[in-house]
N, C-alpha and C positions, 0 to 999 in steps of 0.2 A: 402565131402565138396569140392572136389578140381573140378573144372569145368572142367579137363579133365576126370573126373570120380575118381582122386585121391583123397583121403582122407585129403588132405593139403592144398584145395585151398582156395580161398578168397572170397565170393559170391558178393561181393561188385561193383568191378571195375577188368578189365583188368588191364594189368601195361605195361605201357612203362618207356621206362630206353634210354635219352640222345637222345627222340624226334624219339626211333626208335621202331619196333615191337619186342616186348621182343622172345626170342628162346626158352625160355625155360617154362614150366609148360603148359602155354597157348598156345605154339605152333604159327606160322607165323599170324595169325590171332589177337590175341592178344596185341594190342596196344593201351592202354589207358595209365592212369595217374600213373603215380609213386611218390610219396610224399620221398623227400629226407629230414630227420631230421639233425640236425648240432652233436646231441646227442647220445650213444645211449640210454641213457636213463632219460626221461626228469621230473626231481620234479613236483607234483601237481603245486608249488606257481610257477615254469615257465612257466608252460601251463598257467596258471590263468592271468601270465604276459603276455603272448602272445596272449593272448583273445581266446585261444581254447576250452574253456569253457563259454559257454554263456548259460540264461536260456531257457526253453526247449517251442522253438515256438509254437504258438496254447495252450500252458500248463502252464499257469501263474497263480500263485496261487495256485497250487496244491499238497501242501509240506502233505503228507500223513502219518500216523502212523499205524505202526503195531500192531498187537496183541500180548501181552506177550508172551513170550515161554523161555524156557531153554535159549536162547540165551538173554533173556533181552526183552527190547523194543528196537527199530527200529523205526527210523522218515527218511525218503526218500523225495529227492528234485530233482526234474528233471531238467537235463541239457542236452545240448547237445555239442558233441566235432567233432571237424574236424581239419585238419591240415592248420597250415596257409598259405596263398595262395602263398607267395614268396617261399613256397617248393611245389608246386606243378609243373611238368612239362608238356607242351601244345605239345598235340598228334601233328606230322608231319602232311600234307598233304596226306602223303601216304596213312596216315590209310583212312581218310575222302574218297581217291578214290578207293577204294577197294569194290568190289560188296560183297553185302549181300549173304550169301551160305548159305542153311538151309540142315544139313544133318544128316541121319537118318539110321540105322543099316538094316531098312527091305529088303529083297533084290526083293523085287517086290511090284507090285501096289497093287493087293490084299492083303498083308498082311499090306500095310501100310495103306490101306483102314481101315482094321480092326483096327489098330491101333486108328485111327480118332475117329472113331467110339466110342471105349473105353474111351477117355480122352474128349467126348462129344461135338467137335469140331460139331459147324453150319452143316449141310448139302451144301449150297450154299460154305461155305470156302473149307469143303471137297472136292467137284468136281473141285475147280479151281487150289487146290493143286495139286490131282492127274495127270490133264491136264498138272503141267507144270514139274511134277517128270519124272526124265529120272536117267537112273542107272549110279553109280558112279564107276569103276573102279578100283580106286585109296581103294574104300573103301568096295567096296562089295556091297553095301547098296544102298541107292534112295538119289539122290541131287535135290534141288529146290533154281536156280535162283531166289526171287521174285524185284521185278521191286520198287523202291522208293514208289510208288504211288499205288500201290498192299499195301504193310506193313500200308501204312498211313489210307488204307480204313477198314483194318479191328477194328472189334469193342472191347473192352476187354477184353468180357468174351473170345473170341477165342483167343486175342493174348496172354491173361493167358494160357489157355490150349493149348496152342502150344508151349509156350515158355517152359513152365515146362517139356513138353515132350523133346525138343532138351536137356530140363537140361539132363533130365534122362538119354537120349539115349549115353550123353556122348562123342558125337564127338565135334570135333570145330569148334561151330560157336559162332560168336562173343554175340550172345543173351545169349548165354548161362551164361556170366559175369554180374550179377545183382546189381545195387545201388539197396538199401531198404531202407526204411523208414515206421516205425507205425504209421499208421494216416489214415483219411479217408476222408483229402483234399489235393489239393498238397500245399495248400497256409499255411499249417504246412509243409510241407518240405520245401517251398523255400524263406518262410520269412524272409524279412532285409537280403535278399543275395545281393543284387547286382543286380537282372536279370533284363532285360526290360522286357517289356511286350509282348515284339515283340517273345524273347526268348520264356517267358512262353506260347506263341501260341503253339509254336514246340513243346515244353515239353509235358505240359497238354495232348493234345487227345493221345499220346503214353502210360502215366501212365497205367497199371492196378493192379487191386487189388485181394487179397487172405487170409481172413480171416479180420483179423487187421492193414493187410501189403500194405503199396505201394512197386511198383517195378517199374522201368524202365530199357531197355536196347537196346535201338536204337540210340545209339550217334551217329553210322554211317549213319542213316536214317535222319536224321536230317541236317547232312551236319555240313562244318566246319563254325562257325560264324564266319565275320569278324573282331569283334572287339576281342583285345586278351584279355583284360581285362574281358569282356562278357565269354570270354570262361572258364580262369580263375574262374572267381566268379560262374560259373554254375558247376564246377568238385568240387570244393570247397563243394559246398549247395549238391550236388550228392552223394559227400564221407562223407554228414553228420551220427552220429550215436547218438541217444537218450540212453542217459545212466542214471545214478543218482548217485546221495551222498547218500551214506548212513551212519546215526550219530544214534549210541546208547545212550539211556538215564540214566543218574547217579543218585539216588537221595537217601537223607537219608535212607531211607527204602531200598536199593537197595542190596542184598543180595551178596559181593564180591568173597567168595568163590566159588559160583556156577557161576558166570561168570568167575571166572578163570580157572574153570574147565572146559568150553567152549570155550573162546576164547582161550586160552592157549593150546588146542589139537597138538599133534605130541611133547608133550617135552618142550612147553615154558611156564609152568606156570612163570617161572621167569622173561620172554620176557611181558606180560602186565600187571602183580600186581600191581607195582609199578605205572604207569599211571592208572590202576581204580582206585588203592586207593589213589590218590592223587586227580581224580575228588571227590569220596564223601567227600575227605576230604574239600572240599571249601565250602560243605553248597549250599542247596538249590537242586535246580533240574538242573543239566549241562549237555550237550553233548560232545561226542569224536566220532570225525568221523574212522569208521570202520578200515579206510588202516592202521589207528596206531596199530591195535590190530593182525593185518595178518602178515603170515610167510613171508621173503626177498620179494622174488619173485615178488607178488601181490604187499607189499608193494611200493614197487621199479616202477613196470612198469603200477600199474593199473590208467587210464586215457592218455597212454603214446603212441607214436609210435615208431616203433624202427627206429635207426639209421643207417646209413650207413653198419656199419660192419653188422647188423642184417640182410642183405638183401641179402646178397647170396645164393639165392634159392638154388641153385646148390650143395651147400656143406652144407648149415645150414639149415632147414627148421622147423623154431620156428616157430609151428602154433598151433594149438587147442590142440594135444594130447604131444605135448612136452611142454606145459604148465599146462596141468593136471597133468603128469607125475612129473612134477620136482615142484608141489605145497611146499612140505613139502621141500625141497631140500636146504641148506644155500645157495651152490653154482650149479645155474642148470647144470645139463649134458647135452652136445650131444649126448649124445648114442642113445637119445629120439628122433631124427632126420630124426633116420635110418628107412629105410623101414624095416615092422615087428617086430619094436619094441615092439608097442604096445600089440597088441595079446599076444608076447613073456613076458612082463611086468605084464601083467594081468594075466597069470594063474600061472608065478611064486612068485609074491607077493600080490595078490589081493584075495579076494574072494569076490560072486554078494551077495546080500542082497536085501530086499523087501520093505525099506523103511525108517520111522525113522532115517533120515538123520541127520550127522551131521558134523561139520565142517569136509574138507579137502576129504569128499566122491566125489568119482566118477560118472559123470553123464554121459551118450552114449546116443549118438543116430543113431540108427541102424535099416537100410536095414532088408529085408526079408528072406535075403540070408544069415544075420548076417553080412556085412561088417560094420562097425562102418564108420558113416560118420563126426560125430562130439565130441570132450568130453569138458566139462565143469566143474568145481567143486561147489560141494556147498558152499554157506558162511552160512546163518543161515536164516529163514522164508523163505521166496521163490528166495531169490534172488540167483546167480550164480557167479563167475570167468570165462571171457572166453577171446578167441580170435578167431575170425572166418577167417582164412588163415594164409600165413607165408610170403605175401610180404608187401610193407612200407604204404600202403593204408589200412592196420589191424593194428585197437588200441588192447590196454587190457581194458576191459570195466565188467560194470555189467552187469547183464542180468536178465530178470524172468524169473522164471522155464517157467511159462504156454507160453512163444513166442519162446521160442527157436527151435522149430520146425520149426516155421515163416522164420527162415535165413535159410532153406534147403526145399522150399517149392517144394512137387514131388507127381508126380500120386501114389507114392509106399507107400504102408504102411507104415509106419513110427513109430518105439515102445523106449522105453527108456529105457534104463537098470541102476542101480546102482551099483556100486561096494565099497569094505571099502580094505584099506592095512590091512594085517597080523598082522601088528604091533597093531593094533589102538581096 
């Protein structure tokens, strides 16, 4: 996940910190938005205060129910969250004058020909790329200057399949830091933002798409707007993420033991008896939204950004697998922070499984090579626990099983693995 090719990054946004190019993770290149929370961890009913929850654009009306299973039923309501705009910080000048660098591991033209070739790139893109590739020094590999007006002509399907390749190749260039959004207009990502329309000119023809998914990532191409306000409102609608409430249903008929043998996994059957048996007890058919029945953790931060202390990449990095890791955890560790925790975690208290998931399991997703790029936990029918990076522009959100793929979109095979603790 990490867009230096580490396992920790954010696919979202760059981060800048105090209007300058961050140093660390994303490297000099790297200067986008940093969302500073007051908190570090902020209650559902203050977000809800703070209007970071609003319902989910384009998706009105769509409050969906599950099919029974072990876990109950499930009714899901789409929302969408983003941080609010007085925490967000407005990239410098600098970053806007900083030429676009596209760079690439191949150490010559023929191989990165072949490269093109692979990930289906136009023939016309192909030849003007090549023309303008000259070898990089610094890197071993092939650099490409392209020109403002170069990036703006190409068409989607190639700046899909190019972008995805600089994801993969893993060096730094500033495309490689992706805003997402599920949708298949942008006028579901950028509804009742704020933009002009003069904005959404610039925006729109850069979008491209990848299964379910928008992407953009040419803030540099784009130029800095002048109004700051405009600027503000368009990182804001950028850094949005489509998540949802998820509420179980109570009802006479409602079998409580077996939902507490479920949501009570890891040891708390005592932690939510007493809240289901007090919904059947009201009569009728009730719902209880899911965060009540979840370990600390999720309960604590899901819907939430972190806060200042959470942000120091450099000595903390709360990202995807330190939050899988510390699911079941009263009080999370940093141990889970550390480079090779993970791997080291998994074969001392994990074992993989094939399926039949259930609360608190281990979801991967993993390279070819086996490097784990992402982990997620399950909650119960398709839905997930995640965080996709470890700086202040990554919530804790939901997720579906079937798009999680979508936040790590790469030419590389891409497979899932499941694991359960020892304990469970």
């Amino acid at each position: 996940m990490n867009l230096t090719k580490d396992t920790n990054a954010q696919p979202n946004a760059p981060e800048l910190q105090n209007n300058a190019p961050s140093a660390h993770v994303y490297g000099k290149w790297a200067a986008a938005i940093a969302i500073v929370l007051v908190a570090s961890m902020i209650p559902c009913v203050a977000i809800l205060k703070n209007g970071m929850l609003t319902p989910a654009h384009g998706n009105t009306n769509d409050t969906t129910t599950s099919a029974a299973g072990i876990w109950g039923q499930l009714e899901y309501t789409p929302i969408v969250i983003s941080p609010p705009v007085e925490f967000i910080c407005d990239p410098s000048e600098e970053y806007y004058s900083q030429d676009v660098v596209w760079r690439f591991p191949q150490p010559d033209t023929f191989s990165l020909s072949a490269l093109f070739k692979a990930i289906n790139v136009s023939d016309p893109l192909r030849d003007k790329l090549l023309s303008m590739a000259a070898p990089d020094k610094a890197t071993g590999g092939m650099s490409i200057y392209p020109s403002k007006q170069f990036v703006l002509n190409m068409c989607p399907e190639d700046r899909s399949a190019l972008y995805i390749a600089l994801r993969d190749a893993g060096t730094k260039v500033n495309q490689q830091a992706w805003f997402l959004f599920p949708g298949s207009s942008p006028d579901q990502w950028f509804s009742e933002a704020g933009i002009s329309q003069e904005t959404r000119k610039l925006i729109d023809p850069l979008i491209h798409r990848r299964g379910k998914f928008m992407y953009f990532s040419d803030l540099r191409t784009i130029g800095r707007l002048p109004s700051r306000i405009e600027r503000l409102n368009l990182y804001k609608a950028l850094l949005r993420d489509l998540t949802f409430l998820a509420h179980l249903k109570i009802s006479p008929n409602s079998d409580i033991d077996a939902l507490v043998k479920y949501w009570g996994r890891g040891g708390r059957d005592h932690e939510v008896r007493p809240i289901l048996e007090a919904m059947k007890r009201k009569g009728g058919e009730q719902q209880i939204n899911i965060t009540h029945l979840l370990p600390p953790l999720a309960r604590r931060a899901l819907y939430t950004y972190p806060g200042r202390s959470d942000t120091d990449m450099a000595k903390r990095r709360r990202d995807c697998h330190w939050t899988a890791l510390n699911f079941f955890n009263e009080t999370p560790s940093d141990v889970f922070c550390k480079n090779g925790s993970l791997p080291r975690e998994l074969k001392a208290n994990y074992y993989r499984i094939g399926g039949n998931l259930r609360l608190g399991d281990l979801i991967m997703v993993v390279e070819p090579q086996g490097r784990v790029i992402h982990s997620a936990v399950y909650i119960a029918d398709d839905i997930l626990f995640h965080r996709c990076g470890s700086n202040s522009s990554a919530p804790w959100s939901l997720v579906r099983r079937k798009h999680l793929k979508s936040y790590y979109p790469s030419h590389k095979k891409l497979t899932i693995r499941y694991y359960r603790h020892n304990s469970m």
